[in-house]
C-alpha positions, 0 to 999 in steps of 0.5 A: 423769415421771409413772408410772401403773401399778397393778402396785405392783411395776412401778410401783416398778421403773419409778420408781426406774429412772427416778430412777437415769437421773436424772429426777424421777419420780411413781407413781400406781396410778388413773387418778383420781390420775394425773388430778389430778397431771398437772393438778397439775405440768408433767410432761415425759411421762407413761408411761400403763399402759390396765388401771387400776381405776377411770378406765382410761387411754384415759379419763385420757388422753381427759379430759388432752386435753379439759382442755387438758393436752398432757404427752406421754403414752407408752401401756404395756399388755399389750393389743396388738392393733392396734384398741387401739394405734388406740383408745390413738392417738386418744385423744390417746397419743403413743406406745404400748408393749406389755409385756414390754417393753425399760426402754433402749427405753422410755427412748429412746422418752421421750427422742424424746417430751420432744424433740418437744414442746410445744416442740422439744428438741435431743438434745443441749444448748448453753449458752456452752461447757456441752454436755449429753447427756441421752441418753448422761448426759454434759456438758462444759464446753469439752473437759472432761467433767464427773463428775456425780451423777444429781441435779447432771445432772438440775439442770443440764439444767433450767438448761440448759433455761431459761438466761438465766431466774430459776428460783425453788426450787419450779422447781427443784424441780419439774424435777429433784426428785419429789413425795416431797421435802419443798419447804421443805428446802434441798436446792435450795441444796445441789446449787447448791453442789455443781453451782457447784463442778464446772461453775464453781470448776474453771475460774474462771467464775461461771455459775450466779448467785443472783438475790435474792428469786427463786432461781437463773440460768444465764447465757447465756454 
């Protein structure tokens, strides 16, 4: 996820609360920054505020549809009279908020949004006998839940996401990391390991295989 707020102390409450549902998440304060980042990296959405300095938000958002950028954008604003709902709408938004607002809801409206596009996303995933629930933070294999942490739950669904293709570790990296990790730490390998040992070794399967030279594969069981 992609955070645009230049509020410091929201855009740091939004980050981290997002890190803790498990998504990897960036902060921008500009509209300039939010820009390139989002041009940058494939973010699942961007939580947009309007009253940035500089490029405001219905500009940055403009400027994303025209250059082809299609991320679902959720507008945040305090401004909520229904011209700027219109203007946030037409611009390209996919969603509009206003403040003070509700972090479950936001949540369930960023979920509603990943679903939807640019591809349909079921709510909840199936692969072989591996079932995730991105909404309640659940996962099973079979009948048996699984304990996972925030960051195994983040990696399975983006092997979830993508079972049966070679993910490499920037990949990896991308989809349940943020831009605050150091690319060239093994932290990939790592949480491989620690996912292998809850999804796998407890029931003799072998899901997640090492493909050389390229990275990591989850098995369409």
């Amino acid at each position: 996820m992609l955070v645009v707020e230049d509020e410091k102390k929201l855009g740091e409450l939004l980050g981290r609360g997002l890190r803790e549902e498990g998504y990897a998440a960036d902060v921008a304060d500009r509209g300039e920054a939010a820009l390139w980042m989002a041009q940058a990296v494939d973010y699942d959405a961007i939580v947009l505020d309007v009253m940035l300095p500089g490029v405001d938000g219905f500009d940055v958002c403009r400027r994303l549809r025209k250059d082809g950028v299609w991320t679902p954008v959720l507008m945040l604003t305090a401004r909520d009279a229904i011209e700027d709902r219109v203007s946030g709408l037409d611009t390209g938004a996919d969603d509009y908020l206003t403040k003070p607002f509700s972090f479950d809801e936001l949540l369930a409206r960023l979920r509603a949004l990943t679903r939807r596009a640019p591809a349909e996303r079921p709510a909840v995933l199936e692969v072989g006998a591996l079932r995730l629930d991105p909404a309640a933070h659940r996962a099973w294999r079979g009948d048996r839940e699984l304990d996972l942490s925030a960051k195994e739950f983040a990696l399975l669904e983006v092997f979830m996401r993508r079972a049966g293709v070679a993910l490499t570790r920037t990949q990896l990296l991308d989809g349940a990391w943020d831009l605050a990790f150091e690319s060239r730490s093994n932290v990939v390998d790592v949480y491989v390991r620690y996912l292998r040992q809850k999804i796998d070794r407890p029931f003799g399967t072998d899901s997640i295989e090492t493909v050389r030279g390229v990275g990591y594969r989850l098995r369409k069981e």
